[in-house]
NUDOLO-868286 format. One record per atom (N, C-alpha, C): x, y, z; residue number from 1; atom name. Coordinates in steps of 0.02 Angstrom, whole numbers. Each point is the difference from the previous one (the first is absolute). Example, Ala and Ser with C-alpha at 12.3 -4.5 7.8 and 13.67 -1.06 7.14 Angstrom:
@c1 660 c2 -284 c3 390 zati 1 tornu N;
@c1 -45 c2 59 c3 0 zati 1 tornu CA;
@c1 45 c2 60 c3 0 zati 1 tornu C;
@c1 -18 c2 53 c3 -36 zati 2 tornu N;
@c1 42 c2 59 c3 3 zati 2 tornu CA;
@c1 -39 c2 55 c3 37 zati 2 tornu C;
This chain:
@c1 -348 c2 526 c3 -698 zati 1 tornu N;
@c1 29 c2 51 c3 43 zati 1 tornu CA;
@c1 63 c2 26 c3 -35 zati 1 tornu C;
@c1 -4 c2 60 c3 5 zati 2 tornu N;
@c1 85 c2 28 c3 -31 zati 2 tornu CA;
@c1 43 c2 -8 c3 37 zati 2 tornu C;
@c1 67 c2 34 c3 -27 zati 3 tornu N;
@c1 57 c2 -32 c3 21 zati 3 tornu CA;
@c1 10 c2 81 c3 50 zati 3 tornu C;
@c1 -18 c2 45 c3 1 zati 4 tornu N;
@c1 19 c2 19 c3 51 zati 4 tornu CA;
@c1 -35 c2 -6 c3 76 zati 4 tornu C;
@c1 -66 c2 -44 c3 -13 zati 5 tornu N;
@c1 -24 c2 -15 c3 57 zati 5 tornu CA;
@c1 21 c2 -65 c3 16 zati 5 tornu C;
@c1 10 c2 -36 c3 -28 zati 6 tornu N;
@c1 66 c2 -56 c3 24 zati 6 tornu CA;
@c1 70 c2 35 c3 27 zati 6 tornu C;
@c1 27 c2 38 c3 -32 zati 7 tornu N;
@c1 59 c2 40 c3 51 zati 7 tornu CA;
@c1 -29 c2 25 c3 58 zati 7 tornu C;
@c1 -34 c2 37 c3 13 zati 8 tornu N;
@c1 -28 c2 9 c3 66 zati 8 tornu CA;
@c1 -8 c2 -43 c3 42 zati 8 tornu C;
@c1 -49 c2 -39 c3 6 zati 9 tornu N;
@c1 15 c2 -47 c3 23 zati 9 tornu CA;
@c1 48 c2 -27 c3 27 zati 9 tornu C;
@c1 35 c2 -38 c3 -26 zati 10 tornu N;
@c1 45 c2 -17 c3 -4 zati 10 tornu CA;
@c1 46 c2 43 c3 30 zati 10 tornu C;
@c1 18 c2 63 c3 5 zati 11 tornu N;
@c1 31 c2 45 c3 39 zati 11 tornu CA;
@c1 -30 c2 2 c3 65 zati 11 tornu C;
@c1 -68 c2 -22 c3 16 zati 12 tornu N;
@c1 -36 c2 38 c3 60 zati 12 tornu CA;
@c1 24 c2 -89 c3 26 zati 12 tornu C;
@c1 -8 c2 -51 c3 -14 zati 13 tornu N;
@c1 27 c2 -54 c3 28 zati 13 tornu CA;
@c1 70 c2 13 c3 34 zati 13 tornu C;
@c1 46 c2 15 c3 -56 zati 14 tornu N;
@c1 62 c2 -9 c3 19 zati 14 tornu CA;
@c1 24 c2 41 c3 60 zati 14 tornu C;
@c1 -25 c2 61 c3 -7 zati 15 tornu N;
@c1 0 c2 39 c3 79 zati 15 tornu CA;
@c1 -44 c2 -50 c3 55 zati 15 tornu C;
@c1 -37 c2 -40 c3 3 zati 16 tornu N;
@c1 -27 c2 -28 c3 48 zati 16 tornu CA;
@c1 46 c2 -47 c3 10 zati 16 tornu C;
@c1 36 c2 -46 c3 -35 zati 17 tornu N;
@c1 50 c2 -52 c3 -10 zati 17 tornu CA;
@c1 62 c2 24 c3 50 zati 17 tornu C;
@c1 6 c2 58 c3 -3 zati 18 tornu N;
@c1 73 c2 37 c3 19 zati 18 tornu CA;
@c1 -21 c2 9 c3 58 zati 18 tornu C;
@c1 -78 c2 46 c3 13 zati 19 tornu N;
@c1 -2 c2 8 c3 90 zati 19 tornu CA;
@c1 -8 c2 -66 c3 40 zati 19 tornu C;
@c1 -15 c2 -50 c3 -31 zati 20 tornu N;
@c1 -10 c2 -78 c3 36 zati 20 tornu CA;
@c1 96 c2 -29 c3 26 zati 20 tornu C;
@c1 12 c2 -5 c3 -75 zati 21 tornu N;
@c1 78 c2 -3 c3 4 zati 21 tornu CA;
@c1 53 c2 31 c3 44 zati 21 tornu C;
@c1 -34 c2 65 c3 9 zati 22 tornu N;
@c1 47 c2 53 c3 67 zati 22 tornu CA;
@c1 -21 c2 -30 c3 52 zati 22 tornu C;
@c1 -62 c2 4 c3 7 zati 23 tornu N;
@c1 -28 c2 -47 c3 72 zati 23 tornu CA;
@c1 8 c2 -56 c3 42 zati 23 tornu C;
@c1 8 c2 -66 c3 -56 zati 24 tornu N;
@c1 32 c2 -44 c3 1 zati 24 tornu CA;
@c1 76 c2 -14 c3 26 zati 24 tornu C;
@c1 28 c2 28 c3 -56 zati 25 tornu N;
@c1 77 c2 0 c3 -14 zati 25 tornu CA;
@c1 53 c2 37 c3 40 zati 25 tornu C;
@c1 -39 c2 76 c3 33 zati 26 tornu N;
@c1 36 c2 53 c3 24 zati 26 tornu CA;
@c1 48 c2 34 c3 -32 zati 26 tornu C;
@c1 63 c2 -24 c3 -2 zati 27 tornu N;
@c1 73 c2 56 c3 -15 zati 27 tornu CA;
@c1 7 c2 -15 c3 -61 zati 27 tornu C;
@c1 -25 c2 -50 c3 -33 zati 28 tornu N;
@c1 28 c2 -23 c3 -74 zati 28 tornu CA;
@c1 6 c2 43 c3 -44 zati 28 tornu C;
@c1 19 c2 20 c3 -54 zati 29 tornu N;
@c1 -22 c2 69 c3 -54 zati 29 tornu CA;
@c1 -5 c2 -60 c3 -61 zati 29 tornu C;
@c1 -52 c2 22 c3 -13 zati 30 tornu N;
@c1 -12 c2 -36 c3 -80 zati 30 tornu CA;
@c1 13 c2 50 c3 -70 zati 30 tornu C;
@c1 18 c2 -24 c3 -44 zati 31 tornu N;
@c1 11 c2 49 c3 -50 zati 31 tornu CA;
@c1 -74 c2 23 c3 -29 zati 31 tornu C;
@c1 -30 c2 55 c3 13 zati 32 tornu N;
@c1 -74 c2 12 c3 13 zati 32 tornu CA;
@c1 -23 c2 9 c3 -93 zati 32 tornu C;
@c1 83 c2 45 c3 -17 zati 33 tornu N;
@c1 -15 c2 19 c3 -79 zati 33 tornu CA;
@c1 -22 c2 -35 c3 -52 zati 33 tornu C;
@c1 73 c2 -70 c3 13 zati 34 tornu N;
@c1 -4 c2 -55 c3 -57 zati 34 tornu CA;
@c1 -89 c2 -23 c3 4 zati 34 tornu C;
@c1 0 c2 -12 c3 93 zati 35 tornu N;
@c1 -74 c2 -21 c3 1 zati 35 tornu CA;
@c1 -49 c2 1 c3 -35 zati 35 tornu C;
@c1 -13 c2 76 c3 -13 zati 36 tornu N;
@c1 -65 c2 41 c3 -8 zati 36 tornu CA;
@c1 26 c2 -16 c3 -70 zati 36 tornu C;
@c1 60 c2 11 c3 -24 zati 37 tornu N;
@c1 -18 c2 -3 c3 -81 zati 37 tornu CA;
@c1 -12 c2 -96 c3 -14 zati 37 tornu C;
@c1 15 c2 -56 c3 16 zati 38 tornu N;
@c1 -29 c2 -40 c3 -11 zati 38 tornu CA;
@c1 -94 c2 -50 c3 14 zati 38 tornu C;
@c1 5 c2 52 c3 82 zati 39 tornu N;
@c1 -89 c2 9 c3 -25 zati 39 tornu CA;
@c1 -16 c2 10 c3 -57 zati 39 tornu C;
@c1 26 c2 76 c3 -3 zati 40 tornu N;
@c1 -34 c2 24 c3 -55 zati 40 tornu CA;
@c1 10 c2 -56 c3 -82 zati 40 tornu C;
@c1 59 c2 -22 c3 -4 zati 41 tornu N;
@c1 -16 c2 -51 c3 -68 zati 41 tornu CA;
@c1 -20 c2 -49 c3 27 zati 41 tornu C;
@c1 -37 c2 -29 c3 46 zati 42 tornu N;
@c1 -37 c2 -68 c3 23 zati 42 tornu CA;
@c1 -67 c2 37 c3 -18 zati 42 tornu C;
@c1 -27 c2 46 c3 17 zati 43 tornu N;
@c1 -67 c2 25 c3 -2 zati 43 tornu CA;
@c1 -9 c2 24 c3 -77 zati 43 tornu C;
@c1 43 c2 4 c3 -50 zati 44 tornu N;
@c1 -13 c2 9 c3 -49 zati 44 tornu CA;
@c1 22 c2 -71 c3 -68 zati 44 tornu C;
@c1 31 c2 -56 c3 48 zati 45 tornu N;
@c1 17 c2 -37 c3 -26 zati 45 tornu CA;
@c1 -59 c2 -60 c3 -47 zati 45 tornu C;
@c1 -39 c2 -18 c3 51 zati 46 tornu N;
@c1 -79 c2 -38 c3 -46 zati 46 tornu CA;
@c1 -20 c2 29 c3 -86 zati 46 tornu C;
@c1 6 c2 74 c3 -6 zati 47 tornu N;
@c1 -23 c2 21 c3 -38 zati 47 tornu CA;
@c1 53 c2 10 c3 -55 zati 47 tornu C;
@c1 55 c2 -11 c3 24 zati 48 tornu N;
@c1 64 c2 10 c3 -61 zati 48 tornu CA;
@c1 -3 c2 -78 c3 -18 zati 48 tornu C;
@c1 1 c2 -43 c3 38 zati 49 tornu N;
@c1 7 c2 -75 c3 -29 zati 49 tornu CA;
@c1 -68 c2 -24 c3 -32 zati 49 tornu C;
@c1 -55 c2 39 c3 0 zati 50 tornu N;
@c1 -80 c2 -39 c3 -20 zati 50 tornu CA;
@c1 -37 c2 86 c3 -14 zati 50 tornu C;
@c1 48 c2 41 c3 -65 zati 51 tornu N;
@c1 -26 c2 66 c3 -21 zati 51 tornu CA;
@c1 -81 c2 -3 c3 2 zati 51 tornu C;
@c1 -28 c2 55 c3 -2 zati 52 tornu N;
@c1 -72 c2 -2 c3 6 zati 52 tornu CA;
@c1 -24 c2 21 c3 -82 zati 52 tornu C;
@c1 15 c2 -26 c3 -29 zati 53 tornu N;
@c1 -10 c2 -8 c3 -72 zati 53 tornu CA;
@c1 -87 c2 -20 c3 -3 zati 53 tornu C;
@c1 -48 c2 -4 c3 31 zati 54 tornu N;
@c1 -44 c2 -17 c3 -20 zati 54 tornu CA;
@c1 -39 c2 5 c3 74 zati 54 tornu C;
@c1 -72 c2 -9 c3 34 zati 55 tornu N;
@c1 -25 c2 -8 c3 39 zati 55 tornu CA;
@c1 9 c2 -50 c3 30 zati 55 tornu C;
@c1 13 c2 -47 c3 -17 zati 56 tornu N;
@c1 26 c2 -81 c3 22 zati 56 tornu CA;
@c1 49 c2 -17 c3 11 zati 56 tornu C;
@c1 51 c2 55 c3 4 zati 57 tornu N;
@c1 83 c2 -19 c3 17 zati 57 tornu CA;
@c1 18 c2 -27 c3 58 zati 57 tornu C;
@c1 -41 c2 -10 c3 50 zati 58 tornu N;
@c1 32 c2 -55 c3 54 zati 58 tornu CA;
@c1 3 c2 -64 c3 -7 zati 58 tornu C;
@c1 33 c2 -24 c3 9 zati 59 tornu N;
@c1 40 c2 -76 c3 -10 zati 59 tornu CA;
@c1 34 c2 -30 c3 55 zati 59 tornu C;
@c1 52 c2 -42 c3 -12 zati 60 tornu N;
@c1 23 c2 -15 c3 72 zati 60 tornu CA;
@c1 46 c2 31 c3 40 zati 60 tornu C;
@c1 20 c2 67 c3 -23 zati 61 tornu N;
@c1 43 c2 35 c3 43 zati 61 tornu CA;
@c1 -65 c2 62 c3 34 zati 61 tornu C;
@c1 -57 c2 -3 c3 -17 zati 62 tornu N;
@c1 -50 c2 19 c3 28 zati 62 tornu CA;
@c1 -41 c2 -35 c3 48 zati 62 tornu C;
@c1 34 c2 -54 c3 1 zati 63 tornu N;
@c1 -59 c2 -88 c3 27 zati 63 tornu CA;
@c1 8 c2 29 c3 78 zati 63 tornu C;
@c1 -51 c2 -56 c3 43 zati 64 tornu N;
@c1 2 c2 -9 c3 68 zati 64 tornu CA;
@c1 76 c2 -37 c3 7 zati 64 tornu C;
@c1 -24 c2 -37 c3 -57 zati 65 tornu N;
@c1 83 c2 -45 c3 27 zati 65 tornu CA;
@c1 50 c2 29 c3 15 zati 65 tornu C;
@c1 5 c2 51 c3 -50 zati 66 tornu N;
@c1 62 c2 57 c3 16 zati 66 tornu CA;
@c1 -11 c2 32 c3 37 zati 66 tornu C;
@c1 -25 c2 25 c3 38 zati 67 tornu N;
@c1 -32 c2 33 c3 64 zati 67 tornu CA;
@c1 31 c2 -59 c3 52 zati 67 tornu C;
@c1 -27 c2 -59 c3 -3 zati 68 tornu N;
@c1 38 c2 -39 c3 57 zati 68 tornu CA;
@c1 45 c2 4 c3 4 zati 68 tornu C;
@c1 49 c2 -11 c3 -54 zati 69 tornu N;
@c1 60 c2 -31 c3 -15 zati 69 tornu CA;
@c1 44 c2 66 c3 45 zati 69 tornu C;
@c1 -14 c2 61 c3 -28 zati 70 tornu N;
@c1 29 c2 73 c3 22 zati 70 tornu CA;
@c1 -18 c2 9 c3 73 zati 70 tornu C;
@c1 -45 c2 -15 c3 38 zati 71 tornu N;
@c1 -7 c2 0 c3 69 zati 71 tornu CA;
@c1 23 c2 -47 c3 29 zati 71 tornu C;
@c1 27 c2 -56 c3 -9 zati 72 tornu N;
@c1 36 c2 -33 c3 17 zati 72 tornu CA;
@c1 68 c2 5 c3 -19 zati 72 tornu C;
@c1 31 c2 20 c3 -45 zati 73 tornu N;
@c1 63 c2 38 c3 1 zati 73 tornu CA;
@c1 20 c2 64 c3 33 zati 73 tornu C;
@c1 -51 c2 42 c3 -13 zati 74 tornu N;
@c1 -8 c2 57 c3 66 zati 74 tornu CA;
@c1 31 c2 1 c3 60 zati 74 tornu C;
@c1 -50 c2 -43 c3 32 zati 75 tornu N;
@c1 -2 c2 -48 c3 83 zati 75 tornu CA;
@c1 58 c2 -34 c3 3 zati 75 tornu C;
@c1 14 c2 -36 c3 -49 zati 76 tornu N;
@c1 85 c2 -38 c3 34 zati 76 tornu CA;
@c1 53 c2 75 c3 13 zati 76 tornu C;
@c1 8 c2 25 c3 -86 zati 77 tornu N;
@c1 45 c2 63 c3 25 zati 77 tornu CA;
@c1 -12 c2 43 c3 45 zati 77 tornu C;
@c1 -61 c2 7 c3 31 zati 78 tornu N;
@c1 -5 c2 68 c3 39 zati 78 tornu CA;
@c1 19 c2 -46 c3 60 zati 78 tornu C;
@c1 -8 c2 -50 c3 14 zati 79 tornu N;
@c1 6 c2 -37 c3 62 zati 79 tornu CA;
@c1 64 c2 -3 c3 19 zati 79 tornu C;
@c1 64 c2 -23 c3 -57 zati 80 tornu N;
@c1 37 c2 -5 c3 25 zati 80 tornu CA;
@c1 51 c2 59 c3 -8 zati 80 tornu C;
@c1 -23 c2 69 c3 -41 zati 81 tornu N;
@c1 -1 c2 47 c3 18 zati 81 tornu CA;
@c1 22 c2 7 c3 90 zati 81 tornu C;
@c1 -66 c2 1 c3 13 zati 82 tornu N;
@c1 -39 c2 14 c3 73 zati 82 tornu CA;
@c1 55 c2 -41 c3 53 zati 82 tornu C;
@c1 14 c2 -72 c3 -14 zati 83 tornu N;
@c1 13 c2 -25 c3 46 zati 83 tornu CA;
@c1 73 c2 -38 c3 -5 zati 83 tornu C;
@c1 38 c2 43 c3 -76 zati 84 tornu N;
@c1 72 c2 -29 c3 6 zati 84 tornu CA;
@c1 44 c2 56 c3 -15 zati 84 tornu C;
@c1 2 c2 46 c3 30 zati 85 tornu N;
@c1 63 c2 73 c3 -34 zati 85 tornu CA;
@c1 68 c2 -25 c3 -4 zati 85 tornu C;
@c1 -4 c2 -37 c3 25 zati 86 tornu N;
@c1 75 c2 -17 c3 21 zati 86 tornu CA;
@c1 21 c2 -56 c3 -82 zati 86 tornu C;
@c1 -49 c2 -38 c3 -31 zati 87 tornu N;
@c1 -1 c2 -48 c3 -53 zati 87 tornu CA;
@c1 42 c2 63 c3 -71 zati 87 tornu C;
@c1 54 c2 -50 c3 -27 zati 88 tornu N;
@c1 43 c2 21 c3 -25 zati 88 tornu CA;
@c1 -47 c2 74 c3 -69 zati 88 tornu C;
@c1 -39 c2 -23 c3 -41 zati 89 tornu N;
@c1 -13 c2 40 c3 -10 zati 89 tornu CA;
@c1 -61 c2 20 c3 1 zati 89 tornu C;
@c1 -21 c2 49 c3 51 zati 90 tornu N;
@c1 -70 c2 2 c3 38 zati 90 tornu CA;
@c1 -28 c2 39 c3 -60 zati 90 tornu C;
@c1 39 c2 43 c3 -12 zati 91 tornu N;
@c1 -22 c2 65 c3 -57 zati 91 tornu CA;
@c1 -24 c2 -3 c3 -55 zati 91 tornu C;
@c1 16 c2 -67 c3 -29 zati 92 tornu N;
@c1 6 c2 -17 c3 -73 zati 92 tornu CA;
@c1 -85 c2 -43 c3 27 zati 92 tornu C;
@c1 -2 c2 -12 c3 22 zati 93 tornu N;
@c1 -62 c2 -39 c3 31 zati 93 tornu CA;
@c1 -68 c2 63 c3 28 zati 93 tornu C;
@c1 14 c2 36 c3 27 zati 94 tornu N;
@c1 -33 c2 68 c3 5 zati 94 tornu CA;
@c1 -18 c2 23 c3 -58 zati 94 tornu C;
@c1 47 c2 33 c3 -47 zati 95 tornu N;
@c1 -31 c2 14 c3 -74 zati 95 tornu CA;
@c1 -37 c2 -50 c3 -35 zati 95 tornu C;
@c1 -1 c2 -48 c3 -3 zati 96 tornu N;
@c1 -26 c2 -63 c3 -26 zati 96 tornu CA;
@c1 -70 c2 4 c3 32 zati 96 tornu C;
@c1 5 c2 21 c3 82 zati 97 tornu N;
@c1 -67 c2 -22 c3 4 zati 97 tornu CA;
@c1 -56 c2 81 c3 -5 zati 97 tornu C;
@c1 47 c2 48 c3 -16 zati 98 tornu N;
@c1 -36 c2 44 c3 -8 zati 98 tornu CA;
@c1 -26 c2 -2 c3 -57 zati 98 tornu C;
@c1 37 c2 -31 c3 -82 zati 99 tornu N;
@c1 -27 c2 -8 c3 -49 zati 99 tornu CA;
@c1 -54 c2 -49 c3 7 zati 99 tornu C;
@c1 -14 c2 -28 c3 45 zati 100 tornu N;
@c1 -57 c2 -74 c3 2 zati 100 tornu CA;
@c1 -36 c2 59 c3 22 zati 100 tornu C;
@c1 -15 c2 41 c3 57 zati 101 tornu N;
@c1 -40 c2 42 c3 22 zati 101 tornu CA;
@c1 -24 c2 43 c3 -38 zati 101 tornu C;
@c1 33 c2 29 c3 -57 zati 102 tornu N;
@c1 -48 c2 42 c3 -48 zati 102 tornu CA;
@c1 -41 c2 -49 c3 -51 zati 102 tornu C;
@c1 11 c2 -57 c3 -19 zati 103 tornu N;
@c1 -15 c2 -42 c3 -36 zati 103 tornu CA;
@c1 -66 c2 -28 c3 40 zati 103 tornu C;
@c1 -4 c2 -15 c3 35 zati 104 tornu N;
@c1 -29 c2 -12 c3 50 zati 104 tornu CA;
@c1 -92 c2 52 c3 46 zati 104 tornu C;
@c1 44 c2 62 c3 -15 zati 105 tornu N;
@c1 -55 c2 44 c3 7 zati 105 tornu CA;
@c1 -29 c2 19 c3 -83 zati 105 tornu C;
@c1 29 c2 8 c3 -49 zati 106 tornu N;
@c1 -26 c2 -12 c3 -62 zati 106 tornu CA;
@c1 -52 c2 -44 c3 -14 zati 106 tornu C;
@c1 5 c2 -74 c3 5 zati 107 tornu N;
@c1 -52 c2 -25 c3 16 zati 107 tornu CA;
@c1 -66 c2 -4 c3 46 zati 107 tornu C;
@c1 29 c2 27 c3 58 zati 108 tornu N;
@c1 -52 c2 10 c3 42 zati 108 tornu CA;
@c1 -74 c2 51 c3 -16 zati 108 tornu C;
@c1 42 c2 60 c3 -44 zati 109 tornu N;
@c1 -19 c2 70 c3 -19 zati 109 tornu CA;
@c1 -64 c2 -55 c3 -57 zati 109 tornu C;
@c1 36 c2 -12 c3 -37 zati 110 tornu N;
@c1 -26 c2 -41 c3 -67 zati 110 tornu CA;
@c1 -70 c2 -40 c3 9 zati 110 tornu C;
@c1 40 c2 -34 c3 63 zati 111 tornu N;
@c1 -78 c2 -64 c3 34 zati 111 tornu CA;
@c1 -66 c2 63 c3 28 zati 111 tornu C;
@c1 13 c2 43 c3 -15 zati 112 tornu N;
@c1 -52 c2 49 c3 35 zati 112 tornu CA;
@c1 -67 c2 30 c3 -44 zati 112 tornu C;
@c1 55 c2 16 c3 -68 zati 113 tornu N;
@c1 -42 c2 12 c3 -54 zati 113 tornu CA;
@c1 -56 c2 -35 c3 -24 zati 113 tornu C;
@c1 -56 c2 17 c3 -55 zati 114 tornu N;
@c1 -33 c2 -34 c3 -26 zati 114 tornu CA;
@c1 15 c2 -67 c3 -31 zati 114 tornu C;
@c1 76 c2 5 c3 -37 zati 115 tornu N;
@c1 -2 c2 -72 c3 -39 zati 115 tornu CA;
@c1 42 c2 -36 c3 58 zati 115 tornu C;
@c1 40 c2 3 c3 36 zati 116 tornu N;
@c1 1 c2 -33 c3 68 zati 116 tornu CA;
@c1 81 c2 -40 c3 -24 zati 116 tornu C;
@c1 16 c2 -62 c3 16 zati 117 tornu N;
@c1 52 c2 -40 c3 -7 zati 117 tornu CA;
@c1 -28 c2 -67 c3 -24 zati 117 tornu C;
@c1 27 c2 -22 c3 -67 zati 118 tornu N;
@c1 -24 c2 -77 c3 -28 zati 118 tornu CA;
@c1 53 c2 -30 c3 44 zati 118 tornu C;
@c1 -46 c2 -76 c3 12 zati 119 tornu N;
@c1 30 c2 -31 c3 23 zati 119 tornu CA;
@c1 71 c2 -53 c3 11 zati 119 tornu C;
């Protein structure tokens, strides 16, 4: 998959991320910009650390493992996102988990294709 259909993505998430987060959260303002631009290097990040130099370039920053590992970093930050504004620095934890969220849908995009995700 190219990298601008990984940005997409990855953009069409992060607007879903934000209307959940308003919903949730109510009055909070998140910094929406920094956001969107660290999706965007999470969703392009797999392919800068494991170049596609060849048909076989997935490895373990392509793995399921990494897929777990990133949805479970996700889920803690968006959680306590979600359920601590008041925690000293909520923000720095928000961007963090927005970069797990493009990283995150990158893989997902990836597991879809023909050569799929090694294990």
């Amino acid at each position: 998959m190219n990298r601008n259909w990984h940005l997409l993505i990855g953009g069409t998430a992060f607007v879903c991320y934000q209307v959940i987060l308003g919903s949730l959260t109510g009055p909070v303002q998140y910094p929406w910009l920094p956001g969107i631009l660290l999706v965007a290097a999470g969703s392009v990040l797999p392919d800068v650390l494991e170049p596609a130099s060849s048909r076989y370039h997935r490895g373990i920053c392509h793995s399921r493992g990494a897929l777990s590992l990133m949805t479970i970093l996700f889920a803690l930050s968006a959680l306590i996102t979600v359920f601590s504004p008041a925690f000293p620095h909520f923000v720095l934890i928000y961007l963090a988990s927005c970069l797990f969220l493009g990283y995150v849908f990158h893989l997902l995009a990836d597991s879809v294709t023909p050569m799929g995700l090694p294990k």
